[in-house]
C-alpha positions as CSV (number, residue, x, y, z in Angstrom):
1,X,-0.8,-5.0,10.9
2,X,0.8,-2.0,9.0
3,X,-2.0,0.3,7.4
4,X,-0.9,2.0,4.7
5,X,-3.1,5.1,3.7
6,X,-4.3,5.5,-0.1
7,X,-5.8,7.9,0.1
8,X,-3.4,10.7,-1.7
9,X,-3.5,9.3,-5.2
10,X,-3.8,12.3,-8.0
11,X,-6.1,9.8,-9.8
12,X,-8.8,10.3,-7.4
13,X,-11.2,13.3,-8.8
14,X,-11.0,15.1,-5.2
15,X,-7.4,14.7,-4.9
16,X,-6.5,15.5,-8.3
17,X,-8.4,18.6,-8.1
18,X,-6.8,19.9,-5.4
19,X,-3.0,19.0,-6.8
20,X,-4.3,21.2,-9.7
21,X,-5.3,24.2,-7.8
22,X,-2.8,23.3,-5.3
23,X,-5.2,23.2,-2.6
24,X,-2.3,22.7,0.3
25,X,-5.2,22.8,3.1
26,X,-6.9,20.2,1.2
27,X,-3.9,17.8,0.6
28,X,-2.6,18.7,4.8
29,X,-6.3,17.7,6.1
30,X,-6.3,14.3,3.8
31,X,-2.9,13.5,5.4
32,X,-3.8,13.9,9.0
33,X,-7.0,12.4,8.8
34,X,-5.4,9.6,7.8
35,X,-2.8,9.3,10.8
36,X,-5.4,10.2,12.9
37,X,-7.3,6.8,11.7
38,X,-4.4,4.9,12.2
39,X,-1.7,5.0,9.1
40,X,1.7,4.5,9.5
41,X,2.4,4.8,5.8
42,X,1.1,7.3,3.8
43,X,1.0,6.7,-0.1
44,X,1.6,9.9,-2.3
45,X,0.9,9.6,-5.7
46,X,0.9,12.5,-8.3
47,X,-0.9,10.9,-11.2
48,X,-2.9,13.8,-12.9
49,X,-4.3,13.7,-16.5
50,X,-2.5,16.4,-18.3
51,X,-0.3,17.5,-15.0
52,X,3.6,17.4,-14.4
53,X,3.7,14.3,-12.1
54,X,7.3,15.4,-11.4
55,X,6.2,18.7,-10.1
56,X,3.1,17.6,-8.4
57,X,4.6,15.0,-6.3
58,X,7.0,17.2,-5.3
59,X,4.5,19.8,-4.4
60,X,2.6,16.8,-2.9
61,X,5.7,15.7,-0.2
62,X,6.5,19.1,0.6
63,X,3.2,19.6,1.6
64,X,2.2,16.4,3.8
65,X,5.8,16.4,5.2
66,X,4.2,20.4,6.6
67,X,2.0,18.5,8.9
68,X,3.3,15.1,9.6
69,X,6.7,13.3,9.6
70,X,5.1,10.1,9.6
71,X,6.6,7.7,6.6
72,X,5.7,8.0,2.9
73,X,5.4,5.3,0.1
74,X,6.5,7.2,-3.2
75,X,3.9,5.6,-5.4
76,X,4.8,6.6,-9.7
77,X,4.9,4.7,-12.7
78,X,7.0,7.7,-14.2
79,X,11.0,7.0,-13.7
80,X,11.7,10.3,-13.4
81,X,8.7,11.2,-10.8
82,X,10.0,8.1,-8.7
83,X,13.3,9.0,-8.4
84,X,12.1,13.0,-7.6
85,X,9.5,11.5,-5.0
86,X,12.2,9.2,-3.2
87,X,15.1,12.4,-3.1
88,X,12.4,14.8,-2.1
89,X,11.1,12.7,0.9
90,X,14.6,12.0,2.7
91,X,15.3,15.5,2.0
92,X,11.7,16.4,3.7
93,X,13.0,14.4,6.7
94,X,11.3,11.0,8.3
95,X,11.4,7.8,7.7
96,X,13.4,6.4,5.0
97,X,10.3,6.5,2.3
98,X,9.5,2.9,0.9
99,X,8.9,2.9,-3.3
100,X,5.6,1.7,-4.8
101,X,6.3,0.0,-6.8
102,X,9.2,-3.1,-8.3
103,X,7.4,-5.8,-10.7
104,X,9.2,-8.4,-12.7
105,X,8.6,-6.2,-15.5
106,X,12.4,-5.3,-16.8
107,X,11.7,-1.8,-17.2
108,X,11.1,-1.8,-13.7
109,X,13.7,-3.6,-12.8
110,X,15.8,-0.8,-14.4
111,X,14.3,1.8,-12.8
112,X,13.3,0.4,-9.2
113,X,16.6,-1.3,-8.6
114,X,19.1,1.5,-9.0
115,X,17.4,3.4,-5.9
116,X,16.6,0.4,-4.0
117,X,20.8,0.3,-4.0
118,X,21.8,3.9,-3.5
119,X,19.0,4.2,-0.9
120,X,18.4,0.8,0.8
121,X,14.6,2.1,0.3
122,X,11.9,-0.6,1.2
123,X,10.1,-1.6,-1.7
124,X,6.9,-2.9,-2.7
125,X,7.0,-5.9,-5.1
126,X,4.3,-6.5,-7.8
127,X,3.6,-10.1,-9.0
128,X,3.7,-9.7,-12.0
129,X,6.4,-10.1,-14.8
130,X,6.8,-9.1,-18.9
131,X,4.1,-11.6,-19.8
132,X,1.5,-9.8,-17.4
133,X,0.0,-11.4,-13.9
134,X,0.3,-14.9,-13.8
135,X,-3.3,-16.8,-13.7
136,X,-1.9,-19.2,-10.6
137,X,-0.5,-18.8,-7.1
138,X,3.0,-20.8,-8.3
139,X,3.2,-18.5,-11.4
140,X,3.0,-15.4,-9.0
141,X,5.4,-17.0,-6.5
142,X,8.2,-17.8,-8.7
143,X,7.8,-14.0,-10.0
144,X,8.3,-13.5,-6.1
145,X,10.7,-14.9,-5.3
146,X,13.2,-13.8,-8.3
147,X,12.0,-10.3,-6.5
148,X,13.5,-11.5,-3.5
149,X,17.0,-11.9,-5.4
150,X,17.0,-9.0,-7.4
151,X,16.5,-6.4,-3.8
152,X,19.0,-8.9,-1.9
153,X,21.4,-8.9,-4.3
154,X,21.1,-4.8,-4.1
155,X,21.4,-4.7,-0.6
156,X,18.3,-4.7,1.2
157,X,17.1,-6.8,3.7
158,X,14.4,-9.7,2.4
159,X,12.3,-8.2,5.3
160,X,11.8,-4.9,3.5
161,X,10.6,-6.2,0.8
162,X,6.6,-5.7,0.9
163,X,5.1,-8.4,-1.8
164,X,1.7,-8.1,-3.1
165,X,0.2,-10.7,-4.4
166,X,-2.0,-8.7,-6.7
167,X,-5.9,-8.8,-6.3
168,X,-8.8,-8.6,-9.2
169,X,-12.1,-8.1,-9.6
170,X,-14.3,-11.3,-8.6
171,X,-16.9,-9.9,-11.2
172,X,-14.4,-10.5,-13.8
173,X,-13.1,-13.7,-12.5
174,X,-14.9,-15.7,-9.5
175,X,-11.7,-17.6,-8.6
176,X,-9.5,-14.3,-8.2
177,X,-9.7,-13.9,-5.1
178,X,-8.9,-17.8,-4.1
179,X,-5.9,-16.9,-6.4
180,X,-4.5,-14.1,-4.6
181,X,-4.9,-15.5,-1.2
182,X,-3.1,-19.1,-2.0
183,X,-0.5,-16.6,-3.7
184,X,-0.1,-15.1,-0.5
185,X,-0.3,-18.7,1.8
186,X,2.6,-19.5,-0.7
187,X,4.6,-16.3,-0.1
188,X,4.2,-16.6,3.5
189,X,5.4,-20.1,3.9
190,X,8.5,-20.1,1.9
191,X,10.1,-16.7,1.5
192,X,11.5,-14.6,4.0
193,X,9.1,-11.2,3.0
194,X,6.4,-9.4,4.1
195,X,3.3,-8.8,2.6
196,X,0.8,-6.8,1.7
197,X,-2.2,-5.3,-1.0
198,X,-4.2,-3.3,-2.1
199,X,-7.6,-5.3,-1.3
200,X,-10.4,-3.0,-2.1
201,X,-9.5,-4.1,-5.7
202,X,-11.5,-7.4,-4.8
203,X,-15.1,-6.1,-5.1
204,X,-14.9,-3.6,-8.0
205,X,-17.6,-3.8,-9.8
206,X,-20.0,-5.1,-7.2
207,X,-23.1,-3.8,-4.9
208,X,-21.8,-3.2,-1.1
209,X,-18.2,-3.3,-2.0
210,X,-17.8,-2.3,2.2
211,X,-19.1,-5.6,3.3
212,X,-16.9,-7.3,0.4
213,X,-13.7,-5.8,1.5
214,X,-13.8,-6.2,5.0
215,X,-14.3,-9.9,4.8
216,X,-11.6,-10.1,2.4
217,X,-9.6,-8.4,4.9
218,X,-10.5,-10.9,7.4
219,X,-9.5,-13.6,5.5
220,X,-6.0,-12.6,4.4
221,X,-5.5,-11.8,8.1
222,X,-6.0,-15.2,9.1
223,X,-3.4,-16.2,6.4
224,X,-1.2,-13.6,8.0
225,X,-0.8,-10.5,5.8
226,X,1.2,-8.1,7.5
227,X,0.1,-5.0,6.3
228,X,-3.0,-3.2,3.6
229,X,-3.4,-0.6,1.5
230,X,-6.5,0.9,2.7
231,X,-9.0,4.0,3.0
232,X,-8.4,4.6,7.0
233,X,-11.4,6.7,7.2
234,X,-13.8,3.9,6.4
235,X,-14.8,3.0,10.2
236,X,-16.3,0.1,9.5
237,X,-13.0,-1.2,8.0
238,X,-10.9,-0.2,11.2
239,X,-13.4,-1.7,12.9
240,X,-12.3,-4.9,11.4
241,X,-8.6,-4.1,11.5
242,X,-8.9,-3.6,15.3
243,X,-10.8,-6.7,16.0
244,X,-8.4,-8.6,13.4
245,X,-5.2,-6.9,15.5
246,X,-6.5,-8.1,18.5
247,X,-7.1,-11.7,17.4
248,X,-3.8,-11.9,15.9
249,X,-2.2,-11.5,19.1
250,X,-0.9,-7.3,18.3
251,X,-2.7,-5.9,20.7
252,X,-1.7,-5.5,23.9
253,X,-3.8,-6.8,26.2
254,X,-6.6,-6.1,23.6
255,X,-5.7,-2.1,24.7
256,X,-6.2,-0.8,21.2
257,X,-9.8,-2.5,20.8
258,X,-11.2,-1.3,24.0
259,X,-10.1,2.4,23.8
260,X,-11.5,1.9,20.1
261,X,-15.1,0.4,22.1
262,X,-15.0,3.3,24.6
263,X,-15.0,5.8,21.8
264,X,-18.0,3.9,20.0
265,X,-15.6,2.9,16.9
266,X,-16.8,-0.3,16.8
267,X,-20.0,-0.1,16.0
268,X,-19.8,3.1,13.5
269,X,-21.4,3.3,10.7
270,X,-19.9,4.9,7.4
């Protein structure tokens, strides 16, 4: 399972302080605290009320690429910051960054696709279109799957395209959840993708969101996500993630999950 780290997202109060005051120690220990738990992606957004995301992304890659070469997800709603984030990381050297995010919204389209060609970037893809998220797992798939045209059609292989089904709140709606995860049964049995999401979004809103996310984890696993967008340092949740990996068959003879016993991970507590 690819873990992709979260955690350096300018709307976060922490992080969005320190882009501010340009706290480079802050922003370097966030990034290799999260390797150190186990990402392989780090997500860099520059979101900041009132900031230059343009600016502050930059500042944000040239400051985790100081301490880790390990790959980035360029993660902007701004055209321009996109575009900035995805030219300053292959610049910074590493892995070719992957693009958070392409929807089935055309201004999107517009934006996402352009760079998806000139950079054969993976991407991932939103199910959502112009008319918002649709309420059922078809509605999301077919949004899917014209995804999986417009990225193949601009070069890139199906295989790097990373499609979220989208998760809500079950506060707001008690069948959201069900929805996402026959979304992503659907997108796993007919289209040549991988997958992935942001599942903490699942519990907002409730008591012990911890216990609410991990099992949500749990279940998509068994569906057969193929990678999250998580908070690493939660040790109950790689707790989870390691048990899950070794389950799954991707962990080699269940090495991971017993180095992870003999250093008491298992059974931390947050």
């Amino acid at each position: 399972m690819l873990l992709m780290g979260e955690s350096i997202n300018g709307t976060r109060r922490q992080v969005g302080e320190a882009i501010q005051a340009r706290d480079a120690d802050f922003i370097k220990q966030l990034a290799l605290d999260q390797v150190n738990a186990g990402a392989r992606v780090l997500d860099v957004n520059g979101g900041v009320a009132g900031g230059n995301e343009v600016d502050d992304l930059l500042w944000l890659i040239e400051v985790v690429r100081g301490v880790t070469d390990t790959q980035l997800m360029v993660d902007s709603a701004s055209p321009e910051a996109l575009a900035a984030g995805v030219e300053a990381a292959l610049a910074n050297g590493g892995a070719t960054p992957l693009i958070n995010s392409i929807s089935g919204e055309q201004s999107r389209i517009d934006v996402v696709i352009p760079l998806v060609e000139q950079h054969r970037c993976p991407v991932v893809g939103l199910c959502l279109g112009d008319e918002g998220i649709p309420s059922t797992a078809e509605g999301r798939l077919a949004v899917a799957e014209r995804l999986v045209n417009l990225v193949t059609a601009a070069g890139l292989p199906s295989e790097d395209l990373w499609i979220d089904p989208l998760v809500l709140a079950i506060s707001a709606d008690t069948q959201a959840a069900l929805v996402s995860m026959g979304t992503l049964k659907l997108v796993k049995e007919r289209l040549p993708v991988r997958t992935t999401a942001g599942l903490s979004n699942v519990s907002f809103g409730l008591p012990n969101r911890a216990l609410l996310n991990r099992t949500f984890v749990a279940m998509c696993a068994g569906i057969g996500i193929d990678g999250i967008i998580v908070d690493v340092r939660d040790k109950q949740m790689m707790a989870t993630v390691r048990a899950i990996e070794a389950l799954r068959g991707e962990d080699a003879y269940c090495g991971g999950y017993l180095k992870c016993h003999r250093q008491g991970l298992l059974e931390a507590r947050d």
